[in-house]
C-alpha positions as CSV (number, residue, x, y, z in Angstrom):
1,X,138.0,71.0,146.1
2,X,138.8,72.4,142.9
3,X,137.9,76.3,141.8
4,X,134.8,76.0,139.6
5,X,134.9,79.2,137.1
6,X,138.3,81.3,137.0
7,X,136.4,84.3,137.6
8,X,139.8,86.7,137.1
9,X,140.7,85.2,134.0
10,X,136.9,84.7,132.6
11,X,135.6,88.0,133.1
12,X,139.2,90.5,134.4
13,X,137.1,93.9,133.5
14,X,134.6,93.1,136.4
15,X,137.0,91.7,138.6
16,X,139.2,95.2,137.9
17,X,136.2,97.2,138.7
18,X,136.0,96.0,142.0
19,X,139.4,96.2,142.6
20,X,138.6,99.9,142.0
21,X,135.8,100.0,144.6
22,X,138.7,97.8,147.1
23,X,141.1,100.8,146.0
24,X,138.4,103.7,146.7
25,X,137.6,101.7,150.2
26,X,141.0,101.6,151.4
27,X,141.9,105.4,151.2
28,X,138.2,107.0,152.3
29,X,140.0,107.5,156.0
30,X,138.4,104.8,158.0
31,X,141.6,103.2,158.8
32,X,143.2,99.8,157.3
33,X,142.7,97.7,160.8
34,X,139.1,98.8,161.0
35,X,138.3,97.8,157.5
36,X,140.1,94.6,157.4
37,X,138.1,93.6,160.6
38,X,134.8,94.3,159.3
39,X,136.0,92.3,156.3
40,X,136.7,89.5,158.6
41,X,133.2,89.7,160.6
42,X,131.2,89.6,157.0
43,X,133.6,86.8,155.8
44,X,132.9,85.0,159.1
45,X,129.1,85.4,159.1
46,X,128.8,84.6,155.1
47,X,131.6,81.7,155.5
48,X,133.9,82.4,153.2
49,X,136.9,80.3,154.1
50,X,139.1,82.5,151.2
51,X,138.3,85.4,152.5
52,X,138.7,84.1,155.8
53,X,142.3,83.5,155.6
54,X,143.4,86.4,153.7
55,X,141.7,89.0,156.1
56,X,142.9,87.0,159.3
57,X,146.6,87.0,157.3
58,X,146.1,90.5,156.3
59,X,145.6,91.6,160.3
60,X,147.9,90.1,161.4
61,X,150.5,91.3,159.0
62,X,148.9,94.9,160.2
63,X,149.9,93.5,164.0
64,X,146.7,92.9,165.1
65,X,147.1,90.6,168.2
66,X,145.9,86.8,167.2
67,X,144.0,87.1,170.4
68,X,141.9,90.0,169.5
69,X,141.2,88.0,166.4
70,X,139.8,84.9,167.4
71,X,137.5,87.5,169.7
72,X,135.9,89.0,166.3
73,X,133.1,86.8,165.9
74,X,132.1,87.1,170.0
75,X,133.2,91.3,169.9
76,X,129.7,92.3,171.7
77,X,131.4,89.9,174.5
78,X,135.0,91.0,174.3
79,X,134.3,94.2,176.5
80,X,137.3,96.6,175.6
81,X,139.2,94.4,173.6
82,X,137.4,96.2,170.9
83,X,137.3,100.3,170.8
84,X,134.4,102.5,170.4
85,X,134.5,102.6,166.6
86,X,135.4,99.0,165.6
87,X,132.3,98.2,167.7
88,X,130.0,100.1,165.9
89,X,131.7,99.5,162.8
90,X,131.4,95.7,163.6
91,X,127.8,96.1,164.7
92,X,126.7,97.9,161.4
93,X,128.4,95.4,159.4
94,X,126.4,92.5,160.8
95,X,123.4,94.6,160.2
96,X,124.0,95.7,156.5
97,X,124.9,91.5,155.8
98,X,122.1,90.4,157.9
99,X,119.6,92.8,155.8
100,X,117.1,90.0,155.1
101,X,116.6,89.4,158.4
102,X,117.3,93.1,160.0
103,X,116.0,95.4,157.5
104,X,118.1,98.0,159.1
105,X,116.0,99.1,162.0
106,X,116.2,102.9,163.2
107,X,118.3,102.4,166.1
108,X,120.7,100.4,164.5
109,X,121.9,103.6,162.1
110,X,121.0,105.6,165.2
111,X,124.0,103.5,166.8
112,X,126.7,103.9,163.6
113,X,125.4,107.5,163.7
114,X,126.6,108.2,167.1
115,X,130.2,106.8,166.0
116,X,130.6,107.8,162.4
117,X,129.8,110.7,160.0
118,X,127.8,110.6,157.1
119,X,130.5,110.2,155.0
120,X,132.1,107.8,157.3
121,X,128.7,105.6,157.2
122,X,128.6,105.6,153.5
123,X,132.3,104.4,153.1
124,X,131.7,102.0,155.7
125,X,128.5,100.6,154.0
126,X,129.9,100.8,150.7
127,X,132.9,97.9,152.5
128,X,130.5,96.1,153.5
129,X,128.7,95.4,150.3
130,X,131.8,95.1,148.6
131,X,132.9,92.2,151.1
132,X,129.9,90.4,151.0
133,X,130.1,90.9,146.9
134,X,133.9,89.1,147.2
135,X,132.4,86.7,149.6
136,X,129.7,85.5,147.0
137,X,131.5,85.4,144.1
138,X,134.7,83.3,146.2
139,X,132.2,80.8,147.8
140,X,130.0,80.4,144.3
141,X,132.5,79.7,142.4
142,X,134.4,77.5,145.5
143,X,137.7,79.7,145.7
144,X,140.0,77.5,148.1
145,X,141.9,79.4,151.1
146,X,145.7,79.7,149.9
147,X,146.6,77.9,152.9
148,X,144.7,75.0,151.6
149,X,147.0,74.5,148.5
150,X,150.2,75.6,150.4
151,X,150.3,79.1,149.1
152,X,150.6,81.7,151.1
153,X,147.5,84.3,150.8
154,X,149.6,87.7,150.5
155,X,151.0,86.3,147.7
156,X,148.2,85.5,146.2
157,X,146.7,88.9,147.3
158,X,149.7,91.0,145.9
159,X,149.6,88.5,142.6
160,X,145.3,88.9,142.0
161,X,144.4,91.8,143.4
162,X,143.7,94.1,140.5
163,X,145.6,96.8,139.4
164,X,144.1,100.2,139.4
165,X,145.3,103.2,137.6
């Protein structure tokens, strides 16, 4: 499977301008472990193999246990593998992808609400959409996992990942 549009190179001012939502996300304070795993929750329920295998790469360069990550996609089950915030970090993130079928009911804020601040919710939701935005755009235009074409995917990361500033 070959990449169908070279979406970097075709259009690098979009592509930049979410690298400066990705650079805004990764220093609002919600911690690079907990970010990464909702990434890898959205990019599991959307199946984007890319995305897949960067974020699984990415957490486990961070030294997140490869147990605790083939537990991601079964968390509610995983009893305290998973603390307090991941869980409701995971929880809203399935909601916020899921919209079309959740519409965000009451007592699923009520539940990220409990966990997070406002601020905190906002940052986390503004992740989300930003993951499910990388997810479309690598599955639409058929972006192959590194690992598929022998590359490893934190060199790809550190080589497409736009710069900002």
């Amino acid at each position: 499977m070959s990449i169908r549009i070279d979406y970097e190179k075709v259009a690098p001012a979009g592509y930049r301008a979410l690298g400066g939502v990705y650079a805004y996300v990764k220093q609002a304070g919600l911690g690079g472990v907990l970010v990464e795993l909702v990434f890898l929750r959205i990019s599991q329920i959307n199946g984007c193999a890319y995305c897949l295998d960067l974020h699984t790469r990415d957490l486990v360069g961070n030294g997140v246990a490869p147990e605790k990550l083939a537990l991601v996609q079964v968390w509610r089950e995983a009893g305290l593998v998973f603390d307090d915030r991941e869980r409701a970090a995971l929880r809203w993130a399935e909601t916020v992808t899921r919209v079309a079928e959740t519409a965000i009911p009451d007592h699923e804020f009520e539940a990220v609400s409990a966990v997070f601040g406002e601020k905190e919710i906002v940052d986390l939701t503004i992740a989300i959409g930003l993951m499910n935005t990388f997810n479309r755009i690598a599955i639409g235009f058929r972006r192959p996992p590194s690992i598929a074409e022998g590359r490893s995917n934190r060199a790809v990361a550190r080589a497409t990942m736009p710069r900002v500033g």
